[in-house]
PAZAPA-4460 file (N, C-alpha, C; in steps of 0.05 Angstrom, whole numbers, plus 32768, in hexadecimal, padded with zeros to 4 digits):
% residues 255
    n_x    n_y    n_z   ca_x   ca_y   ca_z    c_x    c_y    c_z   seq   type   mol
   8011   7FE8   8000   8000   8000   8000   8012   8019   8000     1      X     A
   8010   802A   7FF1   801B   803E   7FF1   800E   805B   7FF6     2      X     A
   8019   806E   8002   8016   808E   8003   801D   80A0   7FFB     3      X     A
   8013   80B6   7FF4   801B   80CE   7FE6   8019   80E8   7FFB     4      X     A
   8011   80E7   8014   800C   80F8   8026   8029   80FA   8038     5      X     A
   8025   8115   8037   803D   8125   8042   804D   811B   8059     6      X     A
   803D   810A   8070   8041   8103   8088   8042   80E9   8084     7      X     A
   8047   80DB   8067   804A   80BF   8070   802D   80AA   8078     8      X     A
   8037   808F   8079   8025   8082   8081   8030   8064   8093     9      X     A
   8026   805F   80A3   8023   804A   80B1   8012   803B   80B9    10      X     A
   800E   8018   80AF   8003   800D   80B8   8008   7FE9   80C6    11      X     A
   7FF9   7FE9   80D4   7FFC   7FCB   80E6   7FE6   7FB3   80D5    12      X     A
   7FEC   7F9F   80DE   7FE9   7F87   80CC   7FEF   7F71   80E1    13      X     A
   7FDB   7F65   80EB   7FDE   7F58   810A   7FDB   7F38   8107    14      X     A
   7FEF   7F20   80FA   7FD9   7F0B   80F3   7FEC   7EF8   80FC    15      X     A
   7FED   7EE4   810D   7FF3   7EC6   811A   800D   7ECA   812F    16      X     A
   8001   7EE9   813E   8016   7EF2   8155   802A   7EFC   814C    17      X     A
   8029   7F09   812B   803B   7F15   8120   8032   7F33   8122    18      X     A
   803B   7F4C   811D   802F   7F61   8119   8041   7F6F   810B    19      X     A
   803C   7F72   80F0   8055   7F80   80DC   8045   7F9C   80D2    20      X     A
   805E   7FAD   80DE   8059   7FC8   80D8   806C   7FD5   80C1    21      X     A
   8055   7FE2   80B1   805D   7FEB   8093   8060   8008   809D    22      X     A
   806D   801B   8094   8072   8036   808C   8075   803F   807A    23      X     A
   8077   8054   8068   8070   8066   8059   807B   8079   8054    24      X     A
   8081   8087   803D   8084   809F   8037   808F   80A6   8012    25      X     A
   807E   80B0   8008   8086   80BD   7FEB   80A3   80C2   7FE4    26      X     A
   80B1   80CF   7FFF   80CD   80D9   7FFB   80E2   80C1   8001    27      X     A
   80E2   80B2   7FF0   80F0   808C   7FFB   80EF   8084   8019    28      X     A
   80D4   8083   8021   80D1   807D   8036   80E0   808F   8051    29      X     A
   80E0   80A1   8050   80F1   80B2   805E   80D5   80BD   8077    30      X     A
   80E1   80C3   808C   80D9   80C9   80A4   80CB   80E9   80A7    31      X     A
   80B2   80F0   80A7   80AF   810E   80B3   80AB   80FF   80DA    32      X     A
   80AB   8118   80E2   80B2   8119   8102   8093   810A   810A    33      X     A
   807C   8110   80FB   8060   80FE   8107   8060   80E4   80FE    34      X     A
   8072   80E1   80E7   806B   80BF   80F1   807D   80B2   80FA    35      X     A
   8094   80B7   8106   80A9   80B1   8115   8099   80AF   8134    36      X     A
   8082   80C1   813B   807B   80C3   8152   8062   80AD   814B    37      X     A
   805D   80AA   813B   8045   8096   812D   804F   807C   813D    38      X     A
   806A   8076   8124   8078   8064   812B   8081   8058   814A    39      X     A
   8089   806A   8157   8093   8070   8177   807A   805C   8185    40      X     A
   8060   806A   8182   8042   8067   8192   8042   804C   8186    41      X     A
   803C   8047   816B   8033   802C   8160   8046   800B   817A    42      X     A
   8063   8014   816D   8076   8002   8184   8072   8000   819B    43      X     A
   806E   801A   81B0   8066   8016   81C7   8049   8003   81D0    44      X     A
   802A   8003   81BE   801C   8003   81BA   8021   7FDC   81BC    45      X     A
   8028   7FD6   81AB   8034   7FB7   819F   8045   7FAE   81AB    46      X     A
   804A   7FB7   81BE   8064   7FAD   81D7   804F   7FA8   81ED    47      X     A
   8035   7FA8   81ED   8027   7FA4   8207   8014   7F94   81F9    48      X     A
   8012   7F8E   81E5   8004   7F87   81D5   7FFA   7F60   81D8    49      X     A
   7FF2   7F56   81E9   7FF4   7F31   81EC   7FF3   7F22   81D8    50      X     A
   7FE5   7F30   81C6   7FD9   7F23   81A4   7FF5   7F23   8194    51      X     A
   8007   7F27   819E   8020   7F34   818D   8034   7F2B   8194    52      X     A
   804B   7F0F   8186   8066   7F0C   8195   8081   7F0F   8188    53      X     A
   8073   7F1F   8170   8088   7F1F   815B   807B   7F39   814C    54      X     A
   8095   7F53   8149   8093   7F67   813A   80A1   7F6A   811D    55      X     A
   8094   7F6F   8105   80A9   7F71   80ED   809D   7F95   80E0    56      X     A
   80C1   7F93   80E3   80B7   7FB7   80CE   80CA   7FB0   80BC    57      X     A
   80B4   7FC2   80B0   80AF   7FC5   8093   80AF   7FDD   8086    58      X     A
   80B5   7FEA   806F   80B5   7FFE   805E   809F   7FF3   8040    59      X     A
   8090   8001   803F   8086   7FFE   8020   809B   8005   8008    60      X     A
   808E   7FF7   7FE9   8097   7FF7   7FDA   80B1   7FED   7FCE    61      X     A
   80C2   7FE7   7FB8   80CA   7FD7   7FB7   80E8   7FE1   7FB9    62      X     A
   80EA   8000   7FC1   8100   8003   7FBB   8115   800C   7FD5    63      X     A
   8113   8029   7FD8   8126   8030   7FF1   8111   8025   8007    64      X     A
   8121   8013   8022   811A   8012   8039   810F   802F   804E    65      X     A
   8126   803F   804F   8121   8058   8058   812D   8069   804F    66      X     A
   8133   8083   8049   8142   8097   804B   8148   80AE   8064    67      X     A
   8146   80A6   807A   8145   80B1   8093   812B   80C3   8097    68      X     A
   8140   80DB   80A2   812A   80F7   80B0   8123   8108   8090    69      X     A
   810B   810C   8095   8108   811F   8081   810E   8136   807A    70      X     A
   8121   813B   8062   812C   814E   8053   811B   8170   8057    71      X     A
   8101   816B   8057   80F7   8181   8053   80F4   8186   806F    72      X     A
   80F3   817D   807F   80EB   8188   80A6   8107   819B   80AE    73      X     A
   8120   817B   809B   813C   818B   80A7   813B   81A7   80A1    74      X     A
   813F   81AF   8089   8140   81C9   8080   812D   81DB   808A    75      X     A
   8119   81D9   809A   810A   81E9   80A2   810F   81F7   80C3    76      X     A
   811F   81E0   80C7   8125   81EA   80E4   8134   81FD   80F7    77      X     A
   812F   820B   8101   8132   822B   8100   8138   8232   8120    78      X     A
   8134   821C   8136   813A   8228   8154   8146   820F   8159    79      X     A
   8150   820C   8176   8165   81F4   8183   814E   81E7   8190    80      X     A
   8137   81EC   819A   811E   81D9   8199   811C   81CE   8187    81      X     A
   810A   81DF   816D   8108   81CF   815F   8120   81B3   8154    82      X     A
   8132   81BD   8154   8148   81A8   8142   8150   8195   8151    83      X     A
   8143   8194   8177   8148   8181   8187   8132   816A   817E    84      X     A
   811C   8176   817F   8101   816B   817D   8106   8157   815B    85      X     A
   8111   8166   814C   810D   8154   8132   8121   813C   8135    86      X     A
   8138   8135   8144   814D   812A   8150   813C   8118   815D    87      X     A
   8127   8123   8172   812A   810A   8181   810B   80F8   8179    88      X     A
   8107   80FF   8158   80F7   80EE   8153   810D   80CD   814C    89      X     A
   8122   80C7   813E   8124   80B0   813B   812F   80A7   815E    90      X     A
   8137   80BD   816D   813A   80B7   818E   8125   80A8   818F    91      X     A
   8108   80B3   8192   80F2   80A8   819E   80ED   8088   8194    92      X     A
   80EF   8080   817E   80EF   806D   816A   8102   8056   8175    93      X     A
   811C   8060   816F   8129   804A   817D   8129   8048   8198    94      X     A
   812C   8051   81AE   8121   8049   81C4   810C   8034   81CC    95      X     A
   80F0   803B   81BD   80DD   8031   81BB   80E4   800D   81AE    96      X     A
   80EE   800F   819D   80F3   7FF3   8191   810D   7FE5   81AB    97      X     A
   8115   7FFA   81B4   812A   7FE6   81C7   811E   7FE9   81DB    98      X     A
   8107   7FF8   81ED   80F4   7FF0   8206   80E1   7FDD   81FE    99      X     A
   80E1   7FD4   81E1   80CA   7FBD   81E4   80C6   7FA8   81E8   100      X     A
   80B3   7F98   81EC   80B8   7F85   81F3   80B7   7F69   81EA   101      X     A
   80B1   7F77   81CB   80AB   7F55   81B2   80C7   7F69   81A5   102      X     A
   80D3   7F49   819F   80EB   7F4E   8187   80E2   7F55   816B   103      X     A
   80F4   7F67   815F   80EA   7F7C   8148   80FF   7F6F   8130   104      X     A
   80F2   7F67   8118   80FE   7F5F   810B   80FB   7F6F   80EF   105      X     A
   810D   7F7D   80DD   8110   7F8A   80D2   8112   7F76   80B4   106      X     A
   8101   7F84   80A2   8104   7F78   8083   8105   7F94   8077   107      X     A
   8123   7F8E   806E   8134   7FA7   8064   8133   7FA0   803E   108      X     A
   811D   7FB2   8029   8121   7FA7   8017   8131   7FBB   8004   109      X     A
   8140   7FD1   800A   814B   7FDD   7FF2   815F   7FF7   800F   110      X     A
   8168   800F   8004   817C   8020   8002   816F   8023   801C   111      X     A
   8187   802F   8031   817B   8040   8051   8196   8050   8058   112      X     A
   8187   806A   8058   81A0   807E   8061   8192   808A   807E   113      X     A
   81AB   8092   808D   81AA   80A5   80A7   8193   808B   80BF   114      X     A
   8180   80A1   80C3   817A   8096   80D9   8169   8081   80CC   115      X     A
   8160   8077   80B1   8152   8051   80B1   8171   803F   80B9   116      X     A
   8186   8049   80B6   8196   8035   80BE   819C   8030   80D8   117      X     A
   8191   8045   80EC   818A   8042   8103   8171   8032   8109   118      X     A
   815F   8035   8104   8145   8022   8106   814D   8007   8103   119      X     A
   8160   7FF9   80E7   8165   7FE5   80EB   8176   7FD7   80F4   120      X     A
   818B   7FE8   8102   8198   7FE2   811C   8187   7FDE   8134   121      X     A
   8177   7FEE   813A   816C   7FEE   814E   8154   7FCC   8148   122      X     A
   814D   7FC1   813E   813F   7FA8   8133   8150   7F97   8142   123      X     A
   813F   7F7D   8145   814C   7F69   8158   815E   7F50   8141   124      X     A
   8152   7F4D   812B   815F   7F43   8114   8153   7F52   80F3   125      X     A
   815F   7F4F   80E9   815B   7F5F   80CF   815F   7F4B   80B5   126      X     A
   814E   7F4B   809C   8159   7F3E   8090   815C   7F4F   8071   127      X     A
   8166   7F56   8060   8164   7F60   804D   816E   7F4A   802D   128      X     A
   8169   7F68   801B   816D   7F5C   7FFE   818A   7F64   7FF8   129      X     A
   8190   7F62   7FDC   81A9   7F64   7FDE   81B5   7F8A   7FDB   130      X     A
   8196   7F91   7FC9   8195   7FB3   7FCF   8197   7FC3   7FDD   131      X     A
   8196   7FB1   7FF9   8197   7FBE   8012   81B4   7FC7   8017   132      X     A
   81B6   7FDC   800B   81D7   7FF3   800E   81C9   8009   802E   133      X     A
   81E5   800D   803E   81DA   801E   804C   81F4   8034   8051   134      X     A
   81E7   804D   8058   81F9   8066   805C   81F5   807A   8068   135      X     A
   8202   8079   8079   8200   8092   808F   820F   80B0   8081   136      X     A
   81FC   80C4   807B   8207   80DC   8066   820C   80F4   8078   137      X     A
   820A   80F1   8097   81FB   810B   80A3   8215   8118   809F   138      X     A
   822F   8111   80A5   8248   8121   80AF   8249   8133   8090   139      X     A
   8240   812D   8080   8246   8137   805E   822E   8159   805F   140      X     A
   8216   814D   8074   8207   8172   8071   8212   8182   808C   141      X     A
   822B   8175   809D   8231   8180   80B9   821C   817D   80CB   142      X     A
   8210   816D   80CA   81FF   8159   80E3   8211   813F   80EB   143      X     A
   8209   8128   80FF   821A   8111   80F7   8206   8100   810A   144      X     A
   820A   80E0   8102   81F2   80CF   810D   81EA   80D1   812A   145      X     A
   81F4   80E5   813A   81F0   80E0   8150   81D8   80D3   8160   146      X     A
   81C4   80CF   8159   81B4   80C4   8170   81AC   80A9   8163   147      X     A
   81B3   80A1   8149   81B1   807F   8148   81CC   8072   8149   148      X     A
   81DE   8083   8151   81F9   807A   8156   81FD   8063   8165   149      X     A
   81F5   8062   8186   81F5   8051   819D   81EE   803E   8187   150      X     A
   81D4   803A   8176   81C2   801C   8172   81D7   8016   815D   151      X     A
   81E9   8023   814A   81F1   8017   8139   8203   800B   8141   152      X     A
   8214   8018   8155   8231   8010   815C   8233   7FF7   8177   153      X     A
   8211   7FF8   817D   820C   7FD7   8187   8204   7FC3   8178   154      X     A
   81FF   7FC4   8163   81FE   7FB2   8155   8214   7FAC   813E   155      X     A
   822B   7FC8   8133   8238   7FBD   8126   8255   7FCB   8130   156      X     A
   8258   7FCB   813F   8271   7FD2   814E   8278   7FF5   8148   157      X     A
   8288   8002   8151   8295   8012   8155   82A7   801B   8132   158      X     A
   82B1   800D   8134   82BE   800C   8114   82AB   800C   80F9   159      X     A
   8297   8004   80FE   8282   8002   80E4   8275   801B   80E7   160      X     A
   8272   8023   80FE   826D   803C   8102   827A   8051   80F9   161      X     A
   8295   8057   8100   82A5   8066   80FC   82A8   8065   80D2   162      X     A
   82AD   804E   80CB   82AC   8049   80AF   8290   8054   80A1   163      X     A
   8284   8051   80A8   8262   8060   8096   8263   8078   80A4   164      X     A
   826A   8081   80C1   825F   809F   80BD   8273   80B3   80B7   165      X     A
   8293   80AD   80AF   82A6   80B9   80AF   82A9   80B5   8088   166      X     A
   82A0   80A3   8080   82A2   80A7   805E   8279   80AB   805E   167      X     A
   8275   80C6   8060   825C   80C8   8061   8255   80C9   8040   168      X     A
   8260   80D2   8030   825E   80C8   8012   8259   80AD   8004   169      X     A
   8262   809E   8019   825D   8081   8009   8246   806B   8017   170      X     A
   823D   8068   8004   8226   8045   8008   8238   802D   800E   171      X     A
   8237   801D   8024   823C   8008   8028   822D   7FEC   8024   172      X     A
   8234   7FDE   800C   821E   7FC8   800A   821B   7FB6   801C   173      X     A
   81FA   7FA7   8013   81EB   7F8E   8025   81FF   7F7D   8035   174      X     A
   8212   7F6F   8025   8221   7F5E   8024   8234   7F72   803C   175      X     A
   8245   7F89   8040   8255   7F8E   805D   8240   7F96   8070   176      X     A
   822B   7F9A   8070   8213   7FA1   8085   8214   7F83   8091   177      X     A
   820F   7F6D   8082   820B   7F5C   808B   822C   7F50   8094   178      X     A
   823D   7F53   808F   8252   7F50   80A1   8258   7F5F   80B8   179      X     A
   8252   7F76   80B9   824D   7F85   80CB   8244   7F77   80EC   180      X     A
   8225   7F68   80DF   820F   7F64   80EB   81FB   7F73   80F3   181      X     A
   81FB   7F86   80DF   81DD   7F8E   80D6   81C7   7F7F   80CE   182      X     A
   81D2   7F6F   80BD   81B7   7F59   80B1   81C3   7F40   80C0   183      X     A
   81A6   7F32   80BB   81B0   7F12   80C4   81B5   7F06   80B0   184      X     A
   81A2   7F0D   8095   81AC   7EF8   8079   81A2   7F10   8061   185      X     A
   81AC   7F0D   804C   81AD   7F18   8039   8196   7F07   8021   186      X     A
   8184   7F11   8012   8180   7EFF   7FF5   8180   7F11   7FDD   187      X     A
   8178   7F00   7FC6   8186   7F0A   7FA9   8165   7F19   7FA6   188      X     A
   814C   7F15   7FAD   813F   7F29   7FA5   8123   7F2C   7FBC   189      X     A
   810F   7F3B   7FBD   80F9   7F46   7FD1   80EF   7F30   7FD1   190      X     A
   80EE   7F1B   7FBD   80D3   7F05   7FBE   80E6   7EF5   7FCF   191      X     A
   80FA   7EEC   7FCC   8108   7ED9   7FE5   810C   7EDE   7FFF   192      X     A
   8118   7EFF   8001   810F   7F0B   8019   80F7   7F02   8024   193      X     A
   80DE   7F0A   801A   80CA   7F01   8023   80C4   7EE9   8030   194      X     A
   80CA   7ED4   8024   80C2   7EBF   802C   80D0   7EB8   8046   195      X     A
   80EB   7EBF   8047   80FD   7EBD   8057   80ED   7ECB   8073   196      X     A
   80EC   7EE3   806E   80D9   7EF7   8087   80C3   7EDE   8092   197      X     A
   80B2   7ED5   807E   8099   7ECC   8088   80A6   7EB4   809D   198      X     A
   80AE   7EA1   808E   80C5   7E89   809F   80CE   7E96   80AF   199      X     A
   80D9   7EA6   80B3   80E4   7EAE   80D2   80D4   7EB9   80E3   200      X     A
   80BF   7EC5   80D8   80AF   7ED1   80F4   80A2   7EC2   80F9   201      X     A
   8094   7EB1   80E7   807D   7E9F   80F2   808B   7E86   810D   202      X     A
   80A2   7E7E   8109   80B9   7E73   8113   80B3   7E75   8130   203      X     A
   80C1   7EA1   812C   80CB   7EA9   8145   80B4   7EA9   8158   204      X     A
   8098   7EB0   814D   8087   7EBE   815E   806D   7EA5   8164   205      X     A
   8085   7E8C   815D   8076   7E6E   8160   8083   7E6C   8183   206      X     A
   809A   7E76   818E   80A0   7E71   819F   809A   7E7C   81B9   207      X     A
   80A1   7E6F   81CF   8098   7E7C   81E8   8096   7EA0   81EF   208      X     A
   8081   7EA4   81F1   8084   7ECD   81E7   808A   7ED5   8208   209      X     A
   8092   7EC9   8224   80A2   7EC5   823C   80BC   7EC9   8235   210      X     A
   80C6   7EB3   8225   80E4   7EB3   821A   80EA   7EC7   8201   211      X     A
   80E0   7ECA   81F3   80E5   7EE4   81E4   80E8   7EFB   81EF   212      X     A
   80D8   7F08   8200   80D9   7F1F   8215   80F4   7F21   8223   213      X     A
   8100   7F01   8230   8115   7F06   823E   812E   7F04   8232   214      X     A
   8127   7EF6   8213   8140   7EF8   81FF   8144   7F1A   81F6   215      X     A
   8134   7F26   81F4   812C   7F3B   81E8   8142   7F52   8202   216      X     A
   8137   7F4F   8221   8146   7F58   822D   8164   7F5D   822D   217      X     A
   816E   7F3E   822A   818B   7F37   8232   8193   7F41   8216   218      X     A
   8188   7F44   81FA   8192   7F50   81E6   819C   7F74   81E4   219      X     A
   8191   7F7E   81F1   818E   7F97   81F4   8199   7FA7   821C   220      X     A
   81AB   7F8D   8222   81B0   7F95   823A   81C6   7FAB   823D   221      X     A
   81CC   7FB7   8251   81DB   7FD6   8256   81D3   7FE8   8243   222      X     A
   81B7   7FE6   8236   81A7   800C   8226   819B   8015   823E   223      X     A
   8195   8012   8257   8187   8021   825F   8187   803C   8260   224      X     A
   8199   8046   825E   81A9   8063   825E   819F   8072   8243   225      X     A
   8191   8062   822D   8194   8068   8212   8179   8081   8215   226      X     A
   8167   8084   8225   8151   809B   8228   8161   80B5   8227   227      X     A
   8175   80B1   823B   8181   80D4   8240   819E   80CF   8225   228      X     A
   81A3   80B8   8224   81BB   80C0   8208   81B1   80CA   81FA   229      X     A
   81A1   80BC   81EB   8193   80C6   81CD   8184   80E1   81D1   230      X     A
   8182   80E8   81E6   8171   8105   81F2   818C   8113   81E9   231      X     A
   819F   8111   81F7   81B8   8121   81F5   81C4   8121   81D6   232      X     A
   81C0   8113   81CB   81C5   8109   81AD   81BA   8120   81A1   233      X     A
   81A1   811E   81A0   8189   8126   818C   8196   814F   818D   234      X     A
   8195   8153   81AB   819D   816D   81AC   81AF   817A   81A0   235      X     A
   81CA   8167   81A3   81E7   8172   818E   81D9   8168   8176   236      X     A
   81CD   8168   8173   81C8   8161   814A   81B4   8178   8146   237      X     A
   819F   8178   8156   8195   8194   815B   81A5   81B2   8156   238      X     A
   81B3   81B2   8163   81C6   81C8   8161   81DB   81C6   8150   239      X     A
   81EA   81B5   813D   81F8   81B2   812F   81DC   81BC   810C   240      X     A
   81CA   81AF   8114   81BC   81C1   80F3   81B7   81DB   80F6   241      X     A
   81B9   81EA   810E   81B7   8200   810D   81CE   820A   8106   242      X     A
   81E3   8201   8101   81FF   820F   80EF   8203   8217   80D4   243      X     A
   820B   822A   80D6   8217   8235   80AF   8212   821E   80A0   244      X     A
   822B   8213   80A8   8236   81F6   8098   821F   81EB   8094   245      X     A
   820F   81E5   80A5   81F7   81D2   809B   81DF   81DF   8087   246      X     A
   81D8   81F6   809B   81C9   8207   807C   81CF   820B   806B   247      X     A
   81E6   8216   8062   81F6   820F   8040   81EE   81EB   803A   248      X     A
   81FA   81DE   804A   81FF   81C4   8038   81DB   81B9   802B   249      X     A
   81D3   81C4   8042   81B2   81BD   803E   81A5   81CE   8024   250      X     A
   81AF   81E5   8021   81A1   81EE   800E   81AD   81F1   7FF2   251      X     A
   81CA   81E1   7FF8   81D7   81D4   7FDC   81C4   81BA   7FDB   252      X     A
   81BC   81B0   7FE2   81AC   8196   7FE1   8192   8199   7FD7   253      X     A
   8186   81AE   7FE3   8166   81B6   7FD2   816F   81BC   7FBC   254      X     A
   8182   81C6   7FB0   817D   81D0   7F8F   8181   81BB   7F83   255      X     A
***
C-alpha cells in the first residue's frame, strides 16, 4: 500500500502472534517528525500487546528501505528547540524498540541512509536483499549520526562506525553490513527475502513469548542509560544544524 501524503503513512497487520508494521513515505520512505512519533506510540502500544510475540518492520515499496529524517523539516529549522525536538524523533523510536518487549525483526528491502540505519540496528535481527547498501551521510551537511550512534556501534562495533560515518560519501554494501552484523542473512531478490521473513517469524513467534521477553532483555543489556544519552545526542545535533556550515551545505542540496 502506498502514500502520497506529506506525513507519511503507517500501518499494523496483526496475524498468528505476528504484528508487522509497514511505513511510508513518497520521499523513499524517509521520516517526517509525526510519524516517527506514530511509529514511537505504535511500538510502545505492541509491547503490551498479549496477541503479539513477534514484531516485523517494514518499509513499503520495492525500493529504498528508508532515507532517514526528512529533508524538508531539516532545512526548516530555525531555533535549538526546535532542532532538539526534530533529533529526538529517531531518539524516541529507538528507545522504544529497545524498551520493548517482543523482539523486532527488520526486513530491509533496498538503500537506508542516516537514521533508517539506525532503526535497523536498533531491530533484534534483520534480514535483507542484496540492495540493501547503507550510509551514514550526516558528517558531509556538518551534522553527524549522533543519536543512532550508541544502537549502531552495539551492534556493529566501534570501527564500522567510525568507517560509515567518517567516509560519509560512500554506500557500504549488503554483503559488509552483513559482516558487520547488521543483517543476519542476505538474498538475491524481495521474493526470497520474503519467504525467508515469513519462515522466520512464524518460527520465532511459535516460541515461548516468557522466553522471548527475557532473551530480548539479556540482548539489550547495559542501554539503560540510553533515555538521557540519546536526549543528550539529539541536542548536539540540534545545535550543530543551526551552523553556517550546515545551512550552506543544506541549501547546496535543495538546488
Amino acid at each position: 500500500m502506498s502514500t502520497n501524503r506529506e506525513n507519511g503513512s503507517l500501518y499494523t497487520h496483526k496475524e498468528n502472534k505476528i504484528a508487522s508494521v509497514e511505513f511510508g513515505h513518497p520521499a523513499s520512505n524517509s521520516f517526517p517528525s509525526v510519524l516517527l512519533e506514530r511509529l514511537e506510540k505504535e511500538i510502545n502500544k505492541l509491547s503490551e500487546d498479549p496477541d503479539v510475540n513477534v514484531i516485523l518492520l517494514k518499509s513499503e515499496g520495492e525500493k529504498a528501505f528508508c532515507a532517514g529524517a526528512s529533508f524538508n523539516e531539516l532545512i526548516e529549522i530555525e531555533d535549538l528547540q526546535a532542532g532538539k525536538q526534530f533529533f529526538s524523533g529517531f531518539a524516541g523510536v529507538i528507545n522504544a524498540m529497545r524498551k520493548c518487549n517482543k523482539l523486532i525483526v527488520g526486513r530491509v528491502q533496498g538503500k537506508t541512509v542516516g537514521g533508517g540505519v539506525g532503526l535497523v540496528a536498533a531491530c533484534d535481527y534483520a534480514l535483507a536483499t542484496e540492495a540493501a547498501s547503507i550510509k551514514l551521510s550526516e558528517l558531509s551537511i556538518g551534522i553527524g549520526p549522533f543519536v543512532i550512534a550508541p544502537a549502531v556501534e552495539r551492534k556493529m562495533g566501534v570501527d564500522a562506525l567510525a568507517e560509515m560515518s567518517l567516509a560519509a560519501h560512500e554506500w557500504k554494501n549488503a554483503y559488509w553490513a552483513k559482516e558487520k552484523g547488521l543483517y543476519a542473512k542476505i538474498f538475491d531478490s524481495i521474493k526470497d527475502l520474503d519467504k525467508e521473513v515469513e519462515i522466520f517469524t512464524e518460527k520465532l513467534s511459535s516460541y515461548n513469548p516468557q522466553a522471548l521477553t527475557e532473551m530480548k532483555k539479556i540482548l539489550w543489556k547495559n542501554t539503560d542509560h540510553w533515555g538521557e544519552l540519546l536526549d543528550e545526542r539529539a541536542a548536539i545535533s540540534g545545535e550543530l544544524v543551526l551552523s553556517d556550515f550546515t545551512k550552506n551545505a543544506l541549501a547546496k542540496f535543495k538546488k
